[in-house]
C-alpha positions in Angstrom: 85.2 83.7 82.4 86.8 87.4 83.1 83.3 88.5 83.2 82.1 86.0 85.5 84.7 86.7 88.3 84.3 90.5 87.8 80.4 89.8 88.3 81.2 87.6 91.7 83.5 90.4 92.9 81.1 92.8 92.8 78.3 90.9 94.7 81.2 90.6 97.4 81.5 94.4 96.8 77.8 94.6 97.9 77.9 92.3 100.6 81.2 94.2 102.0 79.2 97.1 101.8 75.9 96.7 103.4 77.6 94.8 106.7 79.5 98.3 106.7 76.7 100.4 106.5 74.7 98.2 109.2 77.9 98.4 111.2 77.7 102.2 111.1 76.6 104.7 113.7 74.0 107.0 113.6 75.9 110.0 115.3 79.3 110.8 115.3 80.8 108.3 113.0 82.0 109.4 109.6 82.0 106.6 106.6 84.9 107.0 104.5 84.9 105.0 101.4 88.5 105.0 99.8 90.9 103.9 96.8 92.6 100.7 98.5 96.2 101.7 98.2 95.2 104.1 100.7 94.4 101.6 103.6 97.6 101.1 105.7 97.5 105.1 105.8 93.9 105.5 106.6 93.3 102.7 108.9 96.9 102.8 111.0 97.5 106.8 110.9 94.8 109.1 109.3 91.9 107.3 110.6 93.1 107.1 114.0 94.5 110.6 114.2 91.2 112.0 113.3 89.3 110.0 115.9 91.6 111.0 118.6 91.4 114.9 117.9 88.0 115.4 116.9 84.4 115.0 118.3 83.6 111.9 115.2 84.4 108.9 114.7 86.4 107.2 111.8 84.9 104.6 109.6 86.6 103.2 106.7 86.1 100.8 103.8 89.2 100.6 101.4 88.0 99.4 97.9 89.0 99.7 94.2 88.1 103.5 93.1 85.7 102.2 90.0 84.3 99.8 92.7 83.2 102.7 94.9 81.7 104.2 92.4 79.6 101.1 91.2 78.5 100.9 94.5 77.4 104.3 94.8 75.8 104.3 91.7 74.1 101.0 92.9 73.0 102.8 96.1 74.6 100.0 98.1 76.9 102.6 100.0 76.2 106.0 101.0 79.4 107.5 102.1 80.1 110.6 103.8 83.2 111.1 102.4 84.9 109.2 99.2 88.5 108.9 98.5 89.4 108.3 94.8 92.8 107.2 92.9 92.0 109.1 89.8 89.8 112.2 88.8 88.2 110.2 86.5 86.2 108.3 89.4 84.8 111.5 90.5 83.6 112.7 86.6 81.5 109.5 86.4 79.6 110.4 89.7 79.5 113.9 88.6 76.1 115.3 85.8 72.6 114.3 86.1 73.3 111.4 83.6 75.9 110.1 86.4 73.3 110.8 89.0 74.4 113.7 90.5 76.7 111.9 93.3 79.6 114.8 93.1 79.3 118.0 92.7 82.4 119.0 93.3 86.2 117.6 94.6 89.6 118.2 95.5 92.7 117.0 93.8 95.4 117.0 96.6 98.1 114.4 96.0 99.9 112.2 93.6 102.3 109.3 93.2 103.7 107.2 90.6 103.8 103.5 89.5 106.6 101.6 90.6 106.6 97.3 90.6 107.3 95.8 93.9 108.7 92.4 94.6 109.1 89.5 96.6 112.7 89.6 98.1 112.5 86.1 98.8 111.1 84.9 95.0 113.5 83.0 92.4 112.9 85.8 90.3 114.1 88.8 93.1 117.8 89.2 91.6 117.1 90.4 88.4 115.2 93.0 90.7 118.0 93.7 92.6 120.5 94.1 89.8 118.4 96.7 88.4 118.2 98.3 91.4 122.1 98.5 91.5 121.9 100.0 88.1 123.4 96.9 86.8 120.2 95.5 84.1 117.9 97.6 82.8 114.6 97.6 84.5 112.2 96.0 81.8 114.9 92.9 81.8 113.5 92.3 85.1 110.0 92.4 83.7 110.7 90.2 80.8 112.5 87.2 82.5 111.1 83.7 82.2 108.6 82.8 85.1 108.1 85.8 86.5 104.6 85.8 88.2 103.4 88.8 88.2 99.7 90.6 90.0 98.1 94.1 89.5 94.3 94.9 89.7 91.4 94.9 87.5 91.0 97.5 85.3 87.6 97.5 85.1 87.8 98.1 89.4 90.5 100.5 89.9 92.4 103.4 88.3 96.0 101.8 88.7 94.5 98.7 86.5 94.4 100.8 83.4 97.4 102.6 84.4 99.2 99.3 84.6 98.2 99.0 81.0 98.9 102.2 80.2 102.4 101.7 81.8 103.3 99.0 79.6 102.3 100.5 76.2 103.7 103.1 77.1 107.3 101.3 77.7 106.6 99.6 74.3 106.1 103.3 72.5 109.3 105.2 74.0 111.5 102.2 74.5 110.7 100.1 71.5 110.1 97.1 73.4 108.0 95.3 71.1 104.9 93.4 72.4 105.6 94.3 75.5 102.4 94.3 77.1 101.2 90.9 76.1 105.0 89.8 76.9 104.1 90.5 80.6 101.1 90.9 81.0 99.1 88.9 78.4 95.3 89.9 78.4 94.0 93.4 79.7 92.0 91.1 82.2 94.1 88.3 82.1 92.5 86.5 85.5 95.8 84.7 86.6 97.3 88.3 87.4 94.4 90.3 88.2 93.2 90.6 91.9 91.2 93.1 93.9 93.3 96.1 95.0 93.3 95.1 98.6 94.4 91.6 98.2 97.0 92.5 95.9 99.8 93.1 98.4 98.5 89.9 100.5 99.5 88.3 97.1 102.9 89.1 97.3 103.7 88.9 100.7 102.6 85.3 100.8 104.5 84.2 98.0 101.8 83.8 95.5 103.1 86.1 92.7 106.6 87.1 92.9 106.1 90.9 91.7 102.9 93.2 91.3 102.7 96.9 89.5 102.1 98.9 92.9 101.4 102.3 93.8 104.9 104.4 95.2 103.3 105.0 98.6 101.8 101.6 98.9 105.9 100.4 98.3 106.7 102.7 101.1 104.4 102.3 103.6 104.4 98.7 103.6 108.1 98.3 103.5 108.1 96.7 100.2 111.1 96.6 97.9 110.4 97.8 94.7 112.3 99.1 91.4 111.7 102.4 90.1 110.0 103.0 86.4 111.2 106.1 84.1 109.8 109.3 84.4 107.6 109.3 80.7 106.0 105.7 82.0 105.4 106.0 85.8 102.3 108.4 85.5 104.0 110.1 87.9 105.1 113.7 86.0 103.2 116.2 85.3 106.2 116.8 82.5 105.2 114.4 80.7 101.3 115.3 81.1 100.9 115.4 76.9 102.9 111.8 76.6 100.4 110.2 79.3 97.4 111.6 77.2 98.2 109.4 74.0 96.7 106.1 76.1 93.2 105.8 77.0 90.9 102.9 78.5 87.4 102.4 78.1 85.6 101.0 80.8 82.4 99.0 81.1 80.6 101.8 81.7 81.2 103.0 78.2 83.5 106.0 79.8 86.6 106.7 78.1 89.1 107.6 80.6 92.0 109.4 78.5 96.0 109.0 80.1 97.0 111.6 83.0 99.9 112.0 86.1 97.8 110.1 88.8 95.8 112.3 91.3 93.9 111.3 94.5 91.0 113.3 95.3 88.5 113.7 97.9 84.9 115.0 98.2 81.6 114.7 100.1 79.2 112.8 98.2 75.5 113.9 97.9 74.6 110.1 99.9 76.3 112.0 103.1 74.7 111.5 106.0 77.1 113.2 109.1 77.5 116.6 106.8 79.6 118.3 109.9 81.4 115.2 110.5 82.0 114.8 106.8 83.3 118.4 106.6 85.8 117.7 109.2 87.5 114.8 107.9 87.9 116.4 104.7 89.6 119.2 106.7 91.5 116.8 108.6 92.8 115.2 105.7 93.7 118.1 104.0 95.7 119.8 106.7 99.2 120.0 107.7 99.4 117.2 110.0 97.8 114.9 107.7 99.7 116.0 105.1 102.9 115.3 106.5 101.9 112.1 107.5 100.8 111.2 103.8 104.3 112.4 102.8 106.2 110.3 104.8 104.1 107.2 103.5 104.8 107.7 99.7 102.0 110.6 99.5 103.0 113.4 97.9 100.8 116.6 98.4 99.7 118.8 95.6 98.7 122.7 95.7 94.9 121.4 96.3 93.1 122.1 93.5 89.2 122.7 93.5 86.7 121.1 90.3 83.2 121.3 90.3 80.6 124.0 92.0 82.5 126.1 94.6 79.0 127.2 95.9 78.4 123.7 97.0 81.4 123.0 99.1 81.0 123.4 102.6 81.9 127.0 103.4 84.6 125.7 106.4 86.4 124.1 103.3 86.3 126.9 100.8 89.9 128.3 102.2 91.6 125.4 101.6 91.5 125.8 97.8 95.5 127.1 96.5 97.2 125.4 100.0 
């Protein structure tokens, strides 16, 4: 059945898709595909910002990071510019076996898992005690008809890191079971929803709590509870703890525990190189930046992987900032 609805949600993928590459413009307009806990911040600020101060136009399409990549892969989209939630995302585009997609990307920020909830829910005072310090946070987790969302892991990075999360939890705090406790299933289909539905979810009322990225707690005005440090994927401290989990994904890739890192990069399906070139820019400077920050966001030294010879030249100096 789990394979059935993952099938369906990728035709819609496709169909999403193609109406925004008919949509798109053949001059100015840059096509941004990105992880969708980054919408609010690329449709209400970044987006926006960069249509306002440059000579391009902002076109954006918020989807699950592994879903970007199918449709890449599938030659559905052709993006100028792709967003990710996890290195990983860019390593299966990258290789002639992977078809060449990336040659190269930038890690520039990070974030941490935190679980938001409904403030209005039955279930929203075991939430608030812990937030008060007063019950530990996994109590909150564990009590009896909690209804709980995250996203597909198959589809998006913070799926598997919601596993990851919760075996985690089970490993340092000796919670036993824990993942099936709350979770159930690694697909289980009554939690699992397409990253940008997810918060719809809980803002309606259909699940009372849902594992959520920090920034997307922030800039949504969601209340949330903090997770410890060794289970948030959210440390680089605990880098070596993170690496003991691992997911395998349909694909057959095995994509091994890390802190979570959002990159950016210019796909080889780019058709506005300039344009491309200076959202990337955009995105990566100061302004932009701060803006991210004050969303949930937070930067990273930006880090260069791949072929330095095929980055733009304009963007070459921004490796170290």
């Amino acid at each position: 059945m789990s394979q059935r609805i993952g099938v369906i949600f990728l035709v819609l993928l496709a169909a999403m898709a193609t109406r925004a590459e008919s949509a798109r413009g053949s001059g100015s307009t840059v096509s941004v595909y990105y992880a969708g806990s980054l919408v609010n911040l690329n449709e209400n600020v970044i987006g926006p910002a960069f249509t306002a101060r440059s000579n391009y136009t902002y076109q954006g399409q918020g989807l699950g990071s592994a879903a970007i990549a199918n449709l890449i892969k599938g030659r559905v989209a052709t993006p100028d510019v792709v967003e990710f939630a996890d290195p990983a995302v860019d390593a299966s585009l990258m290789g002639q076996a992977n078809g060449k997609y990336i040659s190269w990307y930038f890690t520039y920020a990070t974030t941490q898992l935190v679980i938001g909830f409904d403030p209005k829910s039955s279930t929203a005072k075991a939430f608030r005690r812990v937030q008060q310090g007063k019950l530990p946070w996994y109590r909150a987790l564990l009590q009896k008809g909690l209804r709980i969302g995250r996203t597909d892991p198959t589809l998006d990075p913070k799926g598997y890191r919601a596993l990851w999360m919760a075996r985690l939890a089970a490993k340092v705090f000796h919670l036993r079971h824990f993942e099936r406790r709350i979770f159930g299933s690694a697909e289980n289909p009554s939690q699992v929803f397409p990253e940008q539905v997810l918060v719809a979810r809980l803002l309606t009322g259909q699940i009372n709590a849902g594992v959520f990225y920090l920034s997307e707690a922030r800039d949504l005005g969601i209340p949330y509870i903090t997770l410890p440090a060794r289970i948030n994927l959210g440390s680089q401290k605990y880098a070596r703890l993170y690496a003991t989990q691992s997911y395998t994904l349909p694909s057959g890739q095995n994509v091994t525990g890390a802190p979570i890192e959002y990159t950016i990069s210019i796909p080889s399906t780019v058709q506005n190189p300039d344009g491309a070139a200076a959202f990337v820019r955009f995105v990566l400077g100061s302004r932009a930046r701060a803006a991210a920050r004050e969303h949930g966001l937070l930067p990273l030294r930006i880090r260069l992987t791949g072929s330095r010879a095929r980055v733009p030249a304009n963007l070459r100096s921004l490796v170290g900032a």
